[in-house]
C-alpha positions as protocol buffer text, in pm:
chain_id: "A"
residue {
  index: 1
  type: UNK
  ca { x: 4917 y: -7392 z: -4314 }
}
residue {
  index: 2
  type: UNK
  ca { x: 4896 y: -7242 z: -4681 }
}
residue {
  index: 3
  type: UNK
  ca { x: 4947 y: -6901 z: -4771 }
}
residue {
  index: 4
  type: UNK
  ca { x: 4587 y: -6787 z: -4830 }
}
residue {
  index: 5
  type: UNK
  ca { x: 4517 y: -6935 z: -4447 }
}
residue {
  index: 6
  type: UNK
  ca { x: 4770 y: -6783 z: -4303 }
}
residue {
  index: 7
  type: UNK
  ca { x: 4686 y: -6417 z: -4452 }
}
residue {
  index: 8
  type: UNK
  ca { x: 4296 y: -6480 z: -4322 }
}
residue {
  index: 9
  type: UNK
  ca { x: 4455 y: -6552 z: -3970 }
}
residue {
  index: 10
  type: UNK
  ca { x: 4650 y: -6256 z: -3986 }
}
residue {
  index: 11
  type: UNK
  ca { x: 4394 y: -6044 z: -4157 }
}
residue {
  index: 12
  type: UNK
  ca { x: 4148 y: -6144 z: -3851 }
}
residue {
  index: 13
  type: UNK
  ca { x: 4411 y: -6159 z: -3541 }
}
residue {
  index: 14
  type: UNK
  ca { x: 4506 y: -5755 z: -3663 }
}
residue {
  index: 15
  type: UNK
  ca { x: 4146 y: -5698 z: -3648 }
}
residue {
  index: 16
  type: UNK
  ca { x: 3974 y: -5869 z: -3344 }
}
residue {
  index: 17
  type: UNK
  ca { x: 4276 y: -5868 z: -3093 }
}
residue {
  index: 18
  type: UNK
  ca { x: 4314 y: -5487 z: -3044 }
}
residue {
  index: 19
  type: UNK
  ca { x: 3941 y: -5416 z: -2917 }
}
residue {
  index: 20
  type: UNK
  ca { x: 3964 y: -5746 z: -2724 }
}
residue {
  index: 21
  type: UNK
  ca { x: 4285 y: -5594 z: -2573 }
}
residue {
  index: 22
  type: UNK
  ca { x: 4144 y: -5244 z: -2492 }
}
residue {
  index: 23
  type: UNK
  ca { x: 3784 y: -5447 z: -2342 }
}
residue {
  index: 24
  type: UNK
  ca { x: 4022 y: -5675 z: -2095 }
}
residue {
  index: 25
  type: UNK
  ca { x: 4239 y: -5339 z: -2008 }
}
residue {
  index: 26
  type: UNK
  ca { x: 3994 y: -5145 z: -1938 }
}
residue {
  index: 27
  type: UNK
  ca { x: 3773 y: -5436 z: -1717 }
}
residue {
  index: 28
  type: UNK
  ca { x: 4050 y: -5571 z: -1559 }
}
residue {
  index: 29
  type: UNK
  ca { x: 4200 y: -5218 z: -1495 }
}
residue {
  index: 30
  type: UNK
  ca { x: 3867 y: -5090 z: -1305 }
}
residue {
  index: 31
  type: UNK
  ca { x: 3869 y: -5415 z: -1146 }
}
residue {
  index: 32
  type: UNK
  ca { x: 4180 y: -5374 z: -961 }
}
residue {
  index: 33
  type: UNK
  ca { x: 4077 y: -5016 z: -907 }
}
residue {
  index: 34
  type: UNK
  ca { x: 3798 y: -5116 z: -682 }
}
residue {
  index: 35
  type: UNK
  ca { x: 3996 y: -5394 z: -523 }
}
residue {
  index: 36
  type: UNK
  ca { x: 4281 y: -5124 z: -415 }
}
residue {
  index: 37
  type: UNK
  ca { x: 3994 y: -4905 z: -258 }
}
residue {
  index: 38
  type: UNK
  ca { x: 3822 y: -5214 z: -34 }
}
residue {
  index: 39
  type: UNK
  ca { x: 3987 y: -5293 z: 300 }
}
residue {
  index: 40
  type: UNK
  ca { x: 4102 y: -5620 z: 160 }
}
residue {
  index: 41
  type: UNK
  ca { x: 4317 y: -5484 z: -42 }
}
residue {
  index: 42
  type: UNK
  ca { x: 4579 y: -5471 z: 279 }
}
residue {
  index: 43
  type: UNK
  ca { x: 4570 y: -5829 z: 326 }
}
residue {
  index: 44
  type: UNK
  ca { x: 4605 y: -5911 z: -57 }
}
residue {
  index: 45
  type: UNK
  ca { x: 4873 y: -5653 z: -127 }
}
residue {
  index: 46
  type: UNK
  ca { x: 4664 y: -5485 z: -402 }
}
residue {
  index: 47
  type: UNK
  ca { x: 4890 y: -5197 z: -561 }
}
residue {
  index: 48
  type: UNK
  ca { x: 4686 y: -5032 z: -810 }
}
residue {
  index: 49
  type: UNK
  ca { x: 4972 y: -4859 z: -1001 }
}
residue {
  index: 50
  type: UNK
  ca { x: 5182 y: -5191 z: -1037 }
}
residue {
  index: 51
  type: UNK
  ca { x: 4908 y: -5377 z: -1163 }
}
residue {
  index: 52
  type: UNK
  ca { x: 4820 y: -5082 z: -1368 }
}
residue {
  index: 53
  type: UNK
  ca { x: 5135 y: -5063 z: -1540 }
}
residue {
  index: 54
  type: UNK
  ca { x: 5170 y: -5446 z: -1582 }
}
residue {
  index: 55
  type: UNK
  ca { x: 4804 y: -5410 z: -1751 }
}
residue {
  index: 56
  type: UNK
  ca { x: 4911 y: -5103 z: -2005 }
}
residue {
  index: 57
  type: UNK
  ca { x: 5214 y: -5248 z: -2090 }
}
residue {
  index: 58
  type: UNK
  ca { x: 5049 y: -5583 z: -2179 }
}
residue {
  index: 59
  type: UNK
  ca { x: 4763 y: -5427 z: -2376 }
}
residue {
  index: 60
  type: UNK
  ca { x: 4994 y: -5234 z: -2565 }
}
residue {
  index: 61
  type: UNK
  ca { x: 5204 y: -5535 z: -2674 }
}
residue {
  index: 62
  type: UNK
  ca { x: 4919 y: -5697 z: -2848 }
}
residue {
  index: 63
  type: UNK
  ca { x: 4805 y: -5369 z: -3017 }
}
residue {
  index: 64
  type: UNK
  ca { x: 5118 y: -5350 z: -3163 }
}
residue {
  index: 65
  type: UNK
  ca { x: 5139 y: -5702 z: -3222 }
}
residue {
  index: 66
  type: UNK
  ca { x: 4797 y: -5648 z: -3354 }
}
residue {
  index: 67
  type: UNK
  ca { x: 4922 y: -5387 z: -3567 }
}
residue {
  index: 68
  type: UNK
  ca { x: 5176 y: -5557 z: -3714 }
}
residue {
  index: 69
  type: UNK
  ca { x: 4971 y: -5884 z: -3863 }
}
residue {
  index: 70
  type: UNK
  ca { x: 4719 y: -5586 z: -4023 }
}
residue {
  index: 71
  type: UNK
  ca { x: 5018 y: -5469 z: -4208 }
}
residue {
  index: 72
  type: UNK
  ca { x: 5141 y: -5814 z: -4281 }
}
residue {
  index: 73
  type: UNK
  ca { x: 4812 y: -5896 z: -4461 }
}
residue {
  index: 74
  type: UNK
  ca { x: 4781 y: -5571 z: -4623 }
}
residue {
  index: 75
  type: UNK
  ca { x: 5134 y: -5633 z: -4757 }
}
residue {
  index: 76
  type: UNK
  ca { x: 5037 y: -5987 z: -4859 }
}
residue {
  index: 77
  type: UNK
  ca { x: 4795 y: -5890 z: -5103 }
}
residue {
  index: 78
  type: UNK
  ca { x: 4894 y: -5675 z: -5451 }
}
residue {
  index: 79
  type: UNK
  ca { x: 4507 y: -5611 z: -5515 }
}
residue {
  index: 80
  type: UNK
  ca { x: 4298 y: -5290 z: -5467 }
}
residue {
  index: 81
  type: UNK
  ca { x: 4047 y: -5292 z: -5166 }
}
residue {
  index: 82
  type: UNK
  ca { x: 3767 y: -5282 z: -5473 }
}
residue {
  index: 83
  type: UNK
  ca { x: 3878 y: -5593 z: -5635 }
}
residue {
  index: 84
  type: UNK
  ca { x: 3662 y: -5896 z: -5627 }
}
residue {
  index: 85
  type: UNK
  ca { x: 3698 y: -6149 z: -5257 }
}
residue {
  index: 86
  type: UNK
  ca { x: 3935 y: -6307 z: -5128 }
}
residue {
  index: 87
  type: UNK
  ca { x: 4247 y: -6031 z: -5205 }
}
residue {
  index: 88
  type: UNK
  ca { x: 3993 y: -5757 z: -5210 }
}
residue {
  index: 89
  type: UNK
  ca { x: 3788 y: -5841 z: -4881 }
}
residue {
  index: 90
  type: UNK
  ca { x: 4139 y: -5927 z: -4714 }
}
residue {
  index: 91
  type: UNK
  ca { x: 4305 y: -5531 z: -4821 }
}
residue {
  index: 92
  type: UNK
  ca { x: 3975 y: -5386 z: -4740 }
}
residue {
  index: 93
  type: UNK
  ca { x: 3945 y: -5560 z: -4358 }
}
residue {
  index: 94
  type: UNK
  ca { x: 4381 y: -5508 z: -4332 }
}
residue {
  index: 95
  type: UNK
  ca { x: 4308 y: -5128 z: -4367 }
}
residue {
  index: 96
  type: UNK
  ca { x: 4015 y: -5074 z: -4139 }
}
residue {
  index: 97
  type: UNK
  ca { x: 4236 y: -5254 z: -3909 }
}
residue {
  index: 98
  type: UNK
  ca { x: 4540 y: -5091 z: -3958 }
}
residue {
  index: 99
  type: UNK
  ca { x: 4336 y: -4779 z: -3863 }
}
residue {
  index: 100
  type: UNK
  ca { x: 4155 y: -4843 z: -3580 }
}
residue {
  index: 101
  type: UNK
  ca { x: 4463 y: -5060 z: -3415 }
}
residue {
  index: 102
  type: UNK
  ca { x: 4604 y: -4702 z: -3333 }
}
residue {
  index: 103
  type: UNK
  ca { x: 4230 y: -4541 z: -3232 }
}
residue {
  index: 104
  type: UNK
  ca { x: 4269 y: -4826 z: -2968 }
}
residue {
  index: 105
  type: UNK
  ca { x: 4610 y: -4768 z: -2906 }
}
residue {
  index: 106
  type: UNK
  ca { x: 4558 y: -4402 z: -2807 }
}
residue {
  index: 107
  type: UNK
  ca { x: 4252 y: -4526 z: -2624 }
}
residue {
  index: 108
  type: UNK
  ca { x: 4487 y: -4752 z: -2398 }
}
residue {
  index: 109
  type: UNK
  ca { x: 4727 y: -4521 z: -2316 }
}
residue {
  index: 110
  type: UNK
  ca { x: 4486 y: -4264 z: -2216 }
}
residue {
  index: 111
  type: UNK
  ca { x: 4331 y: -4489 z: -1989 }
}
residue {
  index: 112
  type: UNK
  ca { x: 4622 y: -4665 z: -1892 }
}
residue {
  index: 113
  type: UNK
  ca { x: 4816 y: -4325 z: -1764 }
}
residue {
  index: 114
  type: UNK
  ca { x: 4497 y: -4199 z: -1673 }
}
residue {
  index: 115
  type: UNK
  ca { x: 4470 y: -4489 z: -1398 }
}
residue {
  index: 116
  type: UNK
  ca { x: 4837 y: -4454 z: -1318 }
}
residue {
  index: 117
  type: UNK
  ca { x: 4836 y: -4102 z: -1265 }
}
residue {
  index: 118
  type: UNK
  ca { x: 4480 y: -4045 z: -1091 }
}
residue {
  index: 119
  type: UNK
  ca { x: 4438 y: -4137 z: -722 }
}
residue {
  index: 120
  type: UNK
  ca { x: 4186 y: -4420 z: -698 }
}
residue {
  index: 121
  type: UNK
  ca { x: 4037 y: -4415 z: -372 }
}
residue {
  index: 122
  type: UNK
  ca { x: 3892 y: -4100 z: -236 }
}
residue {
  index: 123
  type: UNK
  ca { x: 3541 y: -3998 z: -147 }
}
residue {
  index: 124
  type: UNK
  ca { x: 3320 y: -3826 z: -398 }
}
């Protein structure tokens, strides 16, 4: 894989995977909720809290991971966000990346303790 390719997967995988993460989280995460509330959930052995944790902890990971190729393809390029595609198109998506990979990653753990912490199944 050339250079150039391999910034443009990196410029795209720090952008795309951290709302993906936070969308499968979050589904997943009420998912299991419900399940833990149902009267199956004694014959499947639904813990909300384990799965929970297993589900922040993996979302997390590929924020970071997330994170981390938006600051390797911001790092890649030497060019201003205003100069002319590819190095300028490639800064420019790296930094709106590089900022919203930590508006999801506050958005995970808030939801991610908040489902750990909060008791799922009571009457409303």
């Amino acid at each position: 894989m050339s250079r150039g390719r391999a910034v443009q997967v990196f410029q795209f995988a720090g952008f795309f995977v951290a709302p993906a993460a936070w969308f499968a989280q979050h589904l997943v995460g009420q998912a299991i909720s419900q399940a833990s509330c149902s009267t199956v959930a004694v014959s499947w052995g639904v813990s909300n809290r384990a799965w929970q944790i297993v589900l922040l902890a993996a979302a997390c990971t590929l924020i970071l991971l997330s994170e981390a190729a938006a600051v390797a393809a911001f790092r890649s390029t030497g060019a201003s966000y205003e100069d002319p595609p590819p190095d300028g198109r490639i800064r420019l998506i790296a930094i709106a990346a590089m900022t919203t990979n930590l508006i999801y990653l506050v958005i995970v753990l808030l939801d991610g303790v908040a489902s750990i912490v909060e008791i799922a199944c009571r009457q409303a």
